[in-house]
SERO-4910 file (N, C-alpha, C, O; in steps of 0.05 Angstrom, whole numbers):
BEGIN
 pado doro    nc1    nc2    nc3   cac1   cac2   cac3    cc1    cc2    cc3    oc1    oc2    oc3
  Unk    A   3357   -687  -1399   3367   -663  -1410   3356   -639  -1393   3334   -642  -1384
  Unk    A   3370   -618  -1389   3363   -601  -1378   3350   -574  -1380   3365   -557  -1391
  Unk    A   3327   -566  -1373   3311   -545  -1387   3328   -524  -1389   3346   -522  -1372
  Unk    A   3327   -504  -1412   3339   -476  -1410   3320   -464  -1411   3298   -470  -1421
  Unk    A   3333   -432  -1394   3305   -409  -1385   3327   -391  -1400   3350   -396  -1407
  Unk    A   3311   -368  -1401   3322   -345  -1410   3349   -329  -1390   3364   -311  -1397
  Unk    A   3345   -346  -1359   3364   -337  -1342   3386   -348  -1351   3404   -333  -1357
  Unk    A   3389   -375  -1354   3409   -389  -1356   3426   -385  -1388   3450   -387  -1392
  Unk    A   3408   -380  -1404   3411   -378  -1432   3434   -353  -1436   3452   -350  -1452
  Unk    A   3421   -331  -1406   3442   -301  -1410   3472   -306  -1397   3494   -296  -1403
  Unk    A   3464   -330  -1377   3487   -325  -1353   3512   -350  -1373   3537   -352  -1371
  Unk    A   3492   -366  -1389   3520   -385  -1402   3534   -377  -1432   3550   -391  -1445
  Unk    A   3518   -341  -1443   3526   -331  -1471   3558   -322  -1465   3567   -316  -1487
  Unk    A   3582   -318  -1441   3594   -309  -1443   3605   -340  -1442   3624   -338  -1458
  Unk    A   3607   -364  -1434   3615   -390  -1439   3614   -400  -1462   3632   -416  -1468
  Unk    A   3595   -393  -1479   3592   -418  -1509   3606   -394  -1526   3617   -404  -1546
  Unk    A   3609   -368  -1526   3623   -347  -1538   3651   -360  -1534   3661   -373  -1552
  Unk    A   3667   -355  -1504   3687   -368  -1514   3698   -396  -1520   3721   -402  -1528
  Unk    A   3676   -412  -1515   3674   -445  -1532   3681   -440  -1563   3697   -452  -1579
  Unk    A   3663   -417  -1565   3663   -416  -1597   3691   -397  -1612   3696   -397  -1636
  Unk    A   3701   -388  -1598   3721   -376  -1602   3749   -402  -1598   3760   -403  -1620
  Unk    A   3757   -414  -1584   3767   -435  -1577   3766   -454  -1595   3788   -459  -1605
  Unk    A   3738   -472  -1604   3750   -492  -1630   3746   -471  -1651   3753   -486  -1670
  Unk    A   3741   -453  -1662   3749   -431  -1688   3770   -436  -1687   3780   -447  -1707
  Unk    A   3786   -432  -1666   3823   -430  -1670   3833   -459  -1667   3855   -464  -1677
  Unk    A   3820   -479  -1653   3831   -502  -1662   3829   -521  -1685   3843   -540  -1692
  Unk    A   3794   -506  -1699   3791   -514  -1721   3818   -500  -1744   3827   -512  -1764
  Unk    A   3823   -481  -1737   3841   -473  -1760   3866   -482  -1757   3881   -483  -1777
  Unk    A   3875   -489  -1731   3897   -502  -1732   3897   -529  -1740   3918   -541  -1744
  Unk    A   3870   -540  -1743   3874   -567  -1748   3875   -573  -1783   3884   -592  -1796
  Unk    A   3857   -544  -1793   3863   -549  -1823   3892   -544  -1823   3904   -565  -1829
  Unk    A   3903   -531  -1821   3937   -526  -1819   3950   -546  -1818   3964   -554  -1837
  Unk    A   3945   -558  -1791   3955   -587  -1787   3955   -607  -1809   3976   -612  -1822
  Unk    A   3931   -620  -1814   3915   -627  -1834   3937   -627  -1866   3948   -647  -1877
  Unk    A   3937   -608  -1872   3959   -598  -1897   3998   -613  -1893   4012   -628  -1907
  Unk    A   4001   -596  -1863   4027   -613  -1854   4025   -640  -1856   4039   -652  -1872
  Unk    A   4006   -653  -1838   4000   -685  -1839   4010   -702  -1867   4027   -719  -1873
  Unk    A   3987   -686  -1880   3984   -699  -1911   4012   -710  -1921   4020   -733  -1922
  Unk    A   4025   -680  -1929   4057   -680  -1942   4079   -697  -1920   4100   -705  -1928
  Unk    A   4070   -700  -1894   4085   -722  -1882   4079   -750  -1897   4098   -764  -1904
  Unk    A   4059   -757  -1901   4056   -781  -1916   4067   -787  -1940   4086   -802  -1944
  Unk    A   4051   -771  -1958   4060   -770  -1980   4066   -742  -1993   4046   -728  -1987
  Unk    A   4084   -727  -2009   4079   -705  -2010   4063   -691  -2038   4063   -667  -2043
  Unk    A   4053   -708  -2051   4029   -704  -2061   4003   -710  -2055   3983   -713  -2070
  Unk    A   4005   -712  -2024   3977   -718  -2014   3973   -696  -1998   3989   -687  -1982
  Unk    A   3940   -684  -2003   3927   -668  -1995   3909   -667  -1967   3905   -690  -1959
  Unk    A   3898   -646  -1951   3887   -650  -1936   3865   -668  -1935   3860   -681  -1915
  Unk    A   3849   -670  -1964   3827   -687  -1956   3834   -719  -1963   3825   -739  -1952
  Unk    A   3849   -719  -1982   3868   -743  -1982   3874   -764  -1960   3870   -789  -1958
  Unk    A   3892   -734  -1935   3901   -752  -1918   3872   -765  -1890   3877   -782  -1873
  Unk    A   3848   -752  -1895   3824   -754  -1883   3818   -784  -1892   3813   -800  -1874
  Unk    A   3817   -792  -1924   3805   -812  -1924   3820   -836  -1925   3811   -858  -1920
  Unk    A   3852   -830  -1936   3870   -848  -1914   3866   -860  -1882   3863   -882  -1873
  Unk    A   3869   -833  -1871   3864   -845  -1848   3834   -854  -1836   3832   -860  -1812
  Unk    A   3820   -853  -1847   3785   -866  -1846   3794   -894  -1849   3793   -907  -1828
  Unk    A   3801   -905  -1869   3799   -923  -1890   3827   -943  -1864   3824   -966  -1855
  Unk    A   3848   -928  -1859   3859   -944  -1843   3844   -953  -1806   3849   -973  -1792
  Unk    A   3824   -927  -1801   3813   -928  -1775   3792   -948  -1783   3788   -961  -1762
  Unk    A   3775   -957  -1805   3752   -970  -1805   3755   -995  -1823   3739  -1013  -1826
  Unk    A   3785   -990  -1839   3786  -1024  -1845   3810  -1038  -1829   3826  -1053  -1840
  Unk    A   3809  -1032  -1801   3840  -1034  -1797   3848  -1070  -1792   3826  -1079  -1786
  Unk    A   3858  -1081  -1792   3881  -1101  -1788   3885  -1113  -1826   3897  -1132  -1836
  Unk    A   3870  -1093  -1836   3882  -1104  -1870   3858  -1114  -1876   3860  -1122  -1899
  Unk    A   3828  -1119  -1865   3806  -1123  -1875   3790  -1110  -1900   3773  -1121  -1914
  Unk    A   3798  -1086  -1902   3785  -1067  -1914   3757  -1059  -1905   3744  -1070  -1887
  Unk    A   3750  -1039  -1918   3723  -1017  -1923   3706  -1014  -1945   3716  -1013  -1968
  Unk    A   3686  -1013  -1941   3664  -1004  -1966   3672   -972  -1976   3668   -956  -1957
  Unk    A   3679   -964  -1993   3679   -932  -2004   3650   -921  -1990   3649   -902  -1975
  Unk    A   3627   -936  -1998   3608   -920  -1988   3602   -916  -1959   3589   -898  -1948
  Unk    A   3614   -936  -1947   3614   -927  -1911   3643   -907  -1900   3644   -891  -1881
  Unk    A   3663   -913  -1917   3682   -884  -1911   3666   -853  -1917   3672   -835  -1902
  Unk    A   3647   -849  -1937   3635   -833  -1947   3617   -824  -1927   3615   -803  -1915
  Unk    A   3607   -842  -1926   3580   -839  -1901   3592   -834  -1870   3580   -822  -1853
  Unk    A   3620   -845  -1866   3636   -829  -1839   3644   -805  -1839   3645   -789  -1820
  Unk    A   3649   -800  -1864   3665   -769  -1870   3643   -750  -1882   3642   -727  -1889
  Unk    A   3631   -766  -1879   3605   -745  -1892   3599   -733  -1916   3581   -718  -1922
  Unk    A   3620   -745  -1933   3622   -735  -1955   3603   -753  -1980   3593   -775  -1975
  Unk    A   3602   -738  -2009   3591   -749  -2031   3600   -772  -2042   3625   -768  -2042
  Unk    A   3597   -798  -2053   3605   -816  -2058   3630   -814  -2082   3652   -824  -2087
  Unk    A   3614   -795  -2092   3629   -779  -2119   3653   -770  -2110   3674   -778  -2121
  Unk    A   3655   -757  -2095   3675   -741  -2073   3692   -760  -2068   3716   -759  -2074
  Unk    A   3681   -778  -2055   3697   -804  -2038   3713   -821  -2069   3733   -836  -2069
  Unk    A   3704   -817  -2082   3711   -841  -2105   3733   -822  -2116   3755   -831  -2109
  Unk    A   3735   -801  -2131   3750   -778  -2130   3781   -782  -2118   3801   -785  -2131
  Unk    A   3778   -782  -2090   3800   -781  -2078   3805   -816  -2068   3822   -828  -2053
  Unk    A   3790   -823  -2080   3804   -861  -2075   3826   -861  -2099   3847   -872  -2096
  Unk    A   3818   -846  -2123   3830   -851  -2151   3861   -842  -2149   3880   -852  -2160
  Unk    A   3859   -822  -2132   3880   -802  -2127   3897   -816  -2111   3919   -821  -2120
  Unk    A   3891   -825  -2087   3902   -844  -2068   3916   -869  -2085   3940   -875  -2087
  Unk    A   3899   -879  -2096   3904   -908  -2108   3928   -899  -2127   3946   -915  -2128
  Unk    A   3931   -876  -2144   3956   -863  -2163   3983   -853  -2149   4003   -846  -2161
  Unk    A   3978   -853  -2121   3998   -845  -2105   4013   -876  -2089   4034   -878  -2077
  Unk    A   3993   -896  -2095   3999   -921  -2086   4000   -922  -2070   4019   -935  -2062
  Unk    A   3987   -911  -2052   3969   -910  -2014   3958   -924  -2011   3965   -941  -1995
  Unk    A   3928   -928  -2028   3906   -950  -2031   3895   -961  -2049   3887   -949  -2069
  Unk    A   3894   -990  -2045   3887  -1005  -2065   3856  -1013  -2062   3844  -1002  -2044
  Unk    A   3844  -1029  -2075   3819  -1041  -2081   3820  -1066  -2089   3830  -1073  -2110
  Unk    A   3808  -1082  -2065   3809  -1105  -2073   3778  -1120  -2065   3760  -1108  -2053
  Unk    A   3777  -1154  -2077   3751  -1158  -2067   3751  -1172  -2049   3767  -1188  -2040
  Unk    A   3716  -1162  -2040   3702  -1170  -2017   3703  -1205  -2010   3691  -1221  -2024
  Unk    A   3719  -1212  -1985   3703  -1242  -1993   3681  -1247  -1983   3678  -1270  -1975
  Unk    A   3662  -1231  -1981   3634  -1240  -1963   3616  -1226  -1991   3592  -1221  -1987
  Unk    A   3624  -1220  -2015   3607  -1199  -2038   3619  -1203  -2051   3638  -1187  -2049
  Unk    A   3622  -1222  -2074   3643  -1233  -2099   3632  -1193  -2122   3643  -1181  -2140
  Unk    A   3620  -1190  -2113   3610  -1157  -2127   3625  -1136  -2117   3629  -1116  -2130
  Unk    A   3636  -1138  -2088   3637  -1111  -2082   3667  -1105  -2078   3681  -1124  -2082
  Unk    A   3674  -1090  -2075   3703  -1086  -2069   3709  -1070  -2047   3693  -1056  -2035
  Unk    A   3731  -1073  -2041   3740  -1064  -2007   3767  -1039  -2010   3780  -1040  -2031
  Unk    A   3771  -1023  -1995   3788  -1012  -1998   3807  -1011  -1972   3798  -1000  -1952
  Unk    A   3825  -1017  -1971   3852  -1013  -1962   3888  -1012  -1955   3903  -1025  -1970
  Unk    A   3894  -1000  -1940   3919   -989  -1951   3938  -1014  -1966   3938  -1038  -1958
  Unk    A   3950  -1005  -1982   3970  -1023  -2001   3996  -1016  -1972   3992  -1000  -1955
  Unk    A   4020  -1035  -1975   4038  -1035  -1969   4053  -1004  -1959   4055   -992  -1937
  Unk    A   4058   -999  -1979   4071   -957  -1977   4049   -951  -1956   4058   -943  -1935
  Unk    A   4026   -953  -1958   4007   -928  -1955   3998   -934  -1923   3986   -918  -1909
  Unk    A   4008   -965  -1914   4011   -977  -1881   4032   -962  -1869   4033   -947  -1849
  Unk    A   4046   -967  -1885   4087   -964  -1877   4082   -932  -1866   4091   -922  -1845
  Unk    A   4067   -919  -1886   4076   -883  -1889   4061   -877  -1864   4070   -867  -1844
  Unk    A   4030   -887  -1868   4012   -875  -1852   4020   -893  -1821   4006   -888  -1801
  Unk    A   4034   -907  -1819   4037   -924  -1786   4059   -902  -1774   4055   -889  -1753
  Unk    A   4085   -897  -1794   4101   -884  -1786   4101   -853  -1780   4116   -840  -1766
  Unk    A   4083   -846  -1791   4071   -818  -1785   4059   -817  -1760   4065   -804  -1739
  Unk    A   4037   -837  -1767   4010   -840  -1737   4036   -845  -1710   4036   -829  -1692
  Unk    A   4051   -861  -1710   4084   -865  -1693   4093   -837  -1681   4093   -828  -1658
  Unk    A   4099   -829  -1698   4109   -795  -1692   4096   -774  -1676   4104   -760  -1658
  Unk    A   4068   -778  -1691   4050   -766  -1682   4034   -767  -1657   4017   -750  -1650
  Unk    A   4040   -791  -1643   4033   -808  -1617   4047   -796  -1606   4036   -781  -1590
  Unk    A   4081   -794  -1606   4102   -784  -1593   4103   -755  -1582   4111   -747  -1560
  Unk    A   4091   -738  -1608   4090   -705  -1606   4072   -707  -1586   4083   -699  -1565
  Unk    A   4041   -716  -1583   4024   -713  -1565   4019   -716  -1537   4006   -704  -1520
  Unk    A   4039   -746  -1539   4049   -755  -1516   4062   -741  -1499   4054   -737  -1476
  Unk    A   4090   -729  -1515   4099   -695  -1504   4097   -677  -1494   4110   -668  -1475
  Unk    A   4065   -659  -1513   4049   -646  -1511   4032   -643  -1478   4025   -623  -1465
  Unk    A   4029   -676  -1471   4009   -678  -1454   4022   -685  -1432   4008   -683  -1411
  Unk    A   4054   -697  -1428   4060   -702  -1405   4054   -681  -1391   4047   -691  -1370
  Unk    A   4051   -652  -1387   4045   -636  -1373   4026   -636  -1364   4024   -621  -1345
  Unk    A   4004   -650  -1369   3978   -637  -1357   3969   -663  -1335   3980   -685  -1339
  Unk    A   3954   -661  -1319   3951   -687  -1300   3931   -705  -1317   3917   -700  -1336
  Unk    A   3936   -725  -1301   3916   -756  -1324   3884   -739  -1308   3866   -751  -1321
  Unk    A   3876   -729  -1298   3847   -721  -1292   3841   -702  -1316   3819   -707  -1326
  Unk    A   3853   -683  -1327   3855   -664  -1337   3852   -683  -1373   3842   -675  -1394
  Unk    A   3860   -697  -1371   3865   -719  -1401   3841   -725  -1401   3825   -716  -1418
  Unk    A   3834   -745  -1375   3808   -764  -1375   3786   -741  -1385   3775   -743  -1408
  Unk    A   3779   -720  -1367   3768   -707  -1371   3766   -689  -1402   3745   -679  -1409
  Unk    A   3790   -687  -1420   3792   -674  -1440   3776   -700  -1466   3760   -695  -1484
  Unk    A   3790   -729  -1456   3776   -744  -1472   3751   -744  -1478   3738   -739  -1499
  Unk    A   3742   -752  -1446   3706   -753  -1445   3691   -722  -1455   3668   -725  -1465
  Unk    A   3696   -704  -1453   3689   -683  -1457   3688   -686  -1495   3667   -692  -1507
  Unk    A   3716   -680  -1508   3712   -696  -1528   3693   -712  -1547   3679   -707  -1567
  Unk    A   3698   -732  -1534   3675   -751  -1536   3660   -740  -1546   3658   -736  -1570
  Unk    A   3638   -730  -1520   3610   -718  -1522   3613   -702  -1542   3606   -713  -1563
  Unk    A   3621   -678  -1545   3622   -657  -1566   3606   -672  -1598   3585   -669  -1611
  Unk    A   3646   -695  -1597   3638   -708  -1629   3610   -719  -1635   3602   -721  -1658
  Unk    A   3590   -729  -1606   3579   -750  -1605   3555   -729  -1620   3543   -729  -1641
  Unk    A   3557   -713  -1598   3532   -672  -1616   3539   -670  -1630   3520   -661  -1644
  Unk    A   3558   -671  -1643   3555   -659  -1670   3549   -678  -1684   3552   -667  -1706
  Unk    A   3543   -701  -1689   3542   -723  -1713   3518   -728  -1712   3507   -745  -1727
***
């Protein structure tokens, strides 16, 4: 890691200013997004809804399922919270609960039938827009946007 001095601290405040200006506005476009996403799925599904949908499809994926309390603990959220919007999900017939076969106690959660179908065909679409999005820019410019990326998520968690 690299020491900071008070030189470097002055000469990189006009860099992390507009860092910080930059995800502000992509953070708000992504709650935006976020809201659109949702009602693509289902249109009684909400932004945080569509968060633990797609958790639940990223971390139980080929139809294995998930622990509620390790979606919780990815999203960072309260178990209470997480259980909340499983109930909601599961009434919209997105996600089901079923059991563990490795924990005749525990139960697993993931997507029911609809809630594959909606969320594959969305995630489909949504591959395509980006795809779009990015033919413009060169694959160095990607690689580099990934790994950069990366790191960010890796600081902040």
């Amino acid at each position: 890691m690299t020491e900071t001095t008070p030189e470097t601290e002055r000469s990189t405040e006009p860099l992390v200013a507009d860092i910080e200006q930059q995800l502000s506005a992509l953070f708000r476009r992504a709650r935006s997004a976020s809201m659109m996403m949702a009602r693509r799925v289902h249109p009684d599904l909400d932004a945080a809804g569509y968060a633990l949908i797609s958790q639940v499809e990223f971390m139980g994926g080929a139809g294995v399922g998930v622990r509620a309390s390790d979606v919780a603990l990815a999203l960072g959220l309260d178990k209470s919270t997480v259980s909340r919007g499983i109930t909601q999900l599961e009434g919209l017939g997105l996600l089901e609960r079923v059991g563990d076969p490795d924990d005749g106690r525990a139960r697993l959660l993931k997507l029911t039938g609809l809630g594959a179908e909606r969320f594959g065909a969305f995630r489909a679409q949504r591959q395509l827009e980006f795809r779009a999005l990015f033919s413009r820019w060169n694959p160095e410019d990607l690689s580099d946007l990934g790994r950069l990326l990366g790191h960010l998520n890796s600081d902040l968690s």
